[in-house]
C-alpha positions as CSV (number, residue, x, y, z in Angstrom):
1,X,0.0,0.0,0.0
2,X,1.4,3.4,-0.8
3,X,2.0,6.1,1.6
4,X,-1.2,8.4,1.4
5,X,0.8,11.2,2.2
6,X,3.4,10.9,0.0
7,X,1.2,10.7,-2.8
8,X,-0.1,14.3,-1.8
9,X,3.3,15.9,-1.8
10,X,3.6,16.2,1.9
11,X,5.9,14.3,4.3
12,X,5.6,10.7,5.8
13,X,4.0,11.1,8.6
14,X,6.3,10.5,11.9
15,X,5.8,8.0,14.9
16,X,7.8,8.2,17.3
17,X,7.9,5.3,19.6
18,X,8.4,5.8,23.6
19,X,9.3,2.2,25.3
20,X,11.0,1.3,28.2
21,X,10.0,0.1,32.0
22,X,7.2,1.9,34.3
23,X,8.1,4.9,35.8
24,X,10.8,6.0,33.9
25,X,9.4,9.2,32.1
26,X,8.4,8.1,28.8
27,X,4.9,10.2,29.4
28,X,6.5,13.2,30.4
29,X,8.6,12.7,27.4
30,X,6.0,11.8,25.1
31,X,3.9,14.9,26.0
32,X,6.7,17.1,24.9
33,X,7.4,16.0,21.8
34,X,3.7,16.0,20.9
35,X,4.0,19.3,21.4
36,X,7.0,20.1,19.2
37,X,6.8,18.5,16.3
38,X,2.7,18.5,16.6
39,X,2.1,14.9,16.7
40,X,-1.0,13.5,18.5
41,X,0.0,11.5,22.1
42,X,-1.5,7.8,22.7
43,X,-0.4,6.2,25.8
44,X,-1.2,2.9,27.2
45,X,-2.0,4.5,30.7
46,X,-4.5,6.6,28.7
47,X,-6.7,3.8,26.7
48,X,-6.2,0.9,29.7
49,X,-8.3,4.3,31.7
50,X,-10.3,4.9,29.3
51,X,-11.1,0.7,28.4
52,X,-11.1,-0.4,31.7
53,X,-12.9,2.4,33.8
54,X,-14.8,0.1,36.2
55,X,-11.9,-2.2,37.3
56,X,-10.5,-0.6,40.0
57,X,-7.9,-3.9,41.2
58,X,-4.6,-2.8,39.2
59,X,-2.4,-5.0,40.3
60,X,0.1,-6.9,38.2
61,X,-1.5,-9.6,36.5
62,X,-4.8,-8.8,37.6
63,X,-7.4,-6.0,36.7
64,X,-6.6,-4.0,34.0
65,X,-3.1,-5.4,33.9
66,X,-4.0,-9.2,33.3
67,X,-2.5,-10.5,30.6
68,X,-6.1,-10.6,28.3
69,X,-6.4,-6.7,29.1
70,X,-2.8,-5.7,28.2
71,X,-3.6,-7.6,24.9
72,X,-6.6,-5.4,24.3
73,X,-4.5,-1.8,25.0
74,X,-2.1,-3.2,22.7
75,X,-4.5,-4.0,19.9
76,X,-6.2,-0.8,20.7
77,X,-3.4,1.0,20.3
78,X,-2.2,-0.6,16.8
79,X,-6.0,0.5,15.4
80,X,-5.6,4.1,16.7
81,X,-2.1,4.1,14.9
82,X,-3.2,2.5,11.7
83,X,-6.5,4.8,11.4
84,X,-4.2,7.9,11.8
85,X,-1.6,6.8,9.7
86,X,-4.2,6.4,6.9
87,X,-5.3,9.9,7.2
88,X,-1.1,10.8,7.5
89,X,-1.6,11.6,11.2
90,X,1.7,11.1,12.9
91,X,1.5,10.0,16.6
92,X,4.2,9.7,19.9
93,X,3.0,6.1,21.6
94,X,4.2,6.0,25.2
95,X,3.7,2.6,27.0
96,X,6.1,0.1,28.1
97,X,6.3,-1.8,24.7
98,X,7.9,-4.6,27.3
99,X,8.1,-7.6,24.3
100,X,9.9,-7.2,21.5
101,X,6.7,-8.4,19.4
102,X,4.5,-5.3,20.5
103,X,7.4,-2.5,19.2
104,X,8.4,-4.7,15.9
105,X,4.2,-4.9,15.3
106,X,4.4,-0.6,15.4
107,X,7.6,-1.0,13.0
108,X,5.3,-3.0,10.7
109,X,2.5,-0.6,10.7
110,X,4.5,2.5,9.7
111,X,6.1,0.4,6.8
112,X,2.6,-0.4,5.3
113,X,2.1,3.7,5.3
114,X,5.6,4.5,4.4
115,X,5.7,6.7,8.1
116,X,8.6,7.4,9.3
117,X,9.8,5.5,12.6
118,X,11.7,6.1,15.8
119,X,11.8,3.7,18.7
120,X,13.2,5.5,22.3
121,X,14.2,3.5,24.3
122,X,13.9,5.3,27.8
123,X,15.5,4.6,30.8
124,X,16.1,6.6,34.4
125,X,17.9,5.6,37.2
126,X,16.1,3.1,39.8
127,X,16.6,5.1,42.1
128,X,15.0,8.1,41.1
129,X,12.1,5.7,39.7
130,X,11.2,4.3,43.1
131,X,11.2,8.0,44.5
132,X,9.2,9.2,41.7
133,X,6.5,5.9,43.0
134,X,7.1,7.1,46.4
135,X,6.0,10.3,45.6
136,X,3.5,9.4,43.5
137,X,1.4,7.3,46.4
138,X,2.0,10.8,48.7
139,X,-0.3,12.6,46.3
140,X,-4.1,13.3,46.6
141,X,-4.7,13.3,42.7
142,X,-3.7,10.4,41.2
143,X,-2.4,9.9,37.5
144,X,-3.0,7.8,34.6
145,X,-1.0,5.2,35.3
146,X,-1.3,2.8,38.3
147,X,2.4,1.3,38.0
148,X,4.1,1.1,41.6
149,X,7.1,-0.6,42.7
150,X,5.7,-3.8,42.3
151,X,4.3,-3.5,38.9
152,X,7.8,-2.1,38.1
153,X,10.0,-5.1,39.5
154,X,7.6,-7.6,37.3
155,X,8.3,-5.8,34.4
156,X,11.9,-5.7,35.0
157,X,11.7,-9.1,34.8
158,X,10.0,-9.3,31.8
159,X,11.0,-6.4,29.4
160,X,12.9,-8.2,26.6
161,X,16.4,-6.1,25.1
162,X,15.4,-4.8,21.4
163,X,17.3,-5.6,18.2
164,X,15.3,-2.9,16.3
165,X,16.7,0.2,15.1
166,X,16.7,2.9,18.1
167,X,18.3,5.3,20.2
168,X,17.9,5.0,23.9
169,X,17.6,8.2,26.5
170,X,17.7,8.2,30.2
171,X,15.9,10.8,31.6
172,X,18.3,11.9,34.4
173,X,19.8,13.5,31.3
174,X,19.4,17.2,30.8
175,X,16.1,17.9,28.9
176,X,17.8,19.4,26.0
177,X,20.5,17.0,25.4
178,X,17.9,14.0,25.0
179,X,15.6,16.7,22.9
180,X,18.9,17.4,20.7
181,X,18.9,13.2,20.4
182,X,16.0,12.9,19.3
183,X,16.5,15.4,16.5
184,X,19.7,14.2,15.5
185,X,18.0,10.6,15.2
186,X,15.3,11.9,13.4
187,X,17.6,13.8,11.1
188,X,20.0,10.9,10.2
189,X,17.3,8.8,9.4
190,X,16.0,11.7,6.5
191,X,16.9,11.1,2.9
């Protein structure tokens, strides 16, 4: 299938893909560069809230993190991606991506639409992600996501390495230098 887009004279559209383990920033991330290179932001926290609103249980394996409701988010996610690459939408995903089936299925998605595609890896120091999940139970308003310490361990355990194409961040980095990154990855990978 050819590229809608392309056929129209204007660019591929861009995805840019936000992976790595819970807590680590990827949302944080991913909001910004929505913003600057006006792409639209789907995160997993974000559909699993808006899929799952009655199950209040999120623990690991249970509620809306069983193993039957990750595998709807996912395929919810791949349906918003493919309906906005049709109409040359580009996106930023943010979501753990944890196998390395679920990223290679985005890769595949963007080649049938001829988008253009960058997988993040993001990391952060442990450290700083267990004080982030301390924090984050201190708070009155809660956010989207429901990760804690526990759901983090399991998916330390289970988040496979990547053999895909992609540049990894940690965000204990200074803002700009993992901004600057991302640009330079996304301008290496122009023709």
């Amino acid at each position: 299938m050819k590229n809608i887009s392309s056929r129209s004279g204007r660019r591929p559209p861009l995805v840019i893909l936000l992976a790595g383990l819970p807590g680590t920033g990827k949302s944080t991330l991913a909001r910004r560069l929505a913003r600057k290179y006006q792409l639209e932001h789907i995160g997993t926290d974000s559909v699993r809230k808006r899929i799952f609103r009655d199950i209040r249980k999120n623990i690991f394996g249970r509620g809306s993190y069983s193993k039957r409701q990750r595998t709807v988010v996912y395929d919810t996610i791949y349906y918003v991606l493919y309906t906005l690459l049709k109409h040359g939408v580009g996106c930023v995903l943010d979501g753990t991506f944890y196998k390395e089936r679920l990223r290679s299925k985005v890769g595949r998605i963007c080649a049938r639409f001829g988008a253009k595609f960058l997988l993040v890896i993001v990391s952060s120091p442990e450290s700083l992600i267990r004080k982030r999940f301390e924090e984050r139970e201190k708070r009155e308003r809660k956010t989207l996501s429901d990760a804690d310490t526990k759901v983090f361990e399991k998916y330390i355990e289970l988040f496979e390495p990547t053999v895909l194409p992609h540049i990894e961040v940690n965000m204990a980095d200074d803002q700009d230098i993992i901004l600057e990154a991302i640009d330079n990855a996304l301008s290496e990978g122009s023709s």
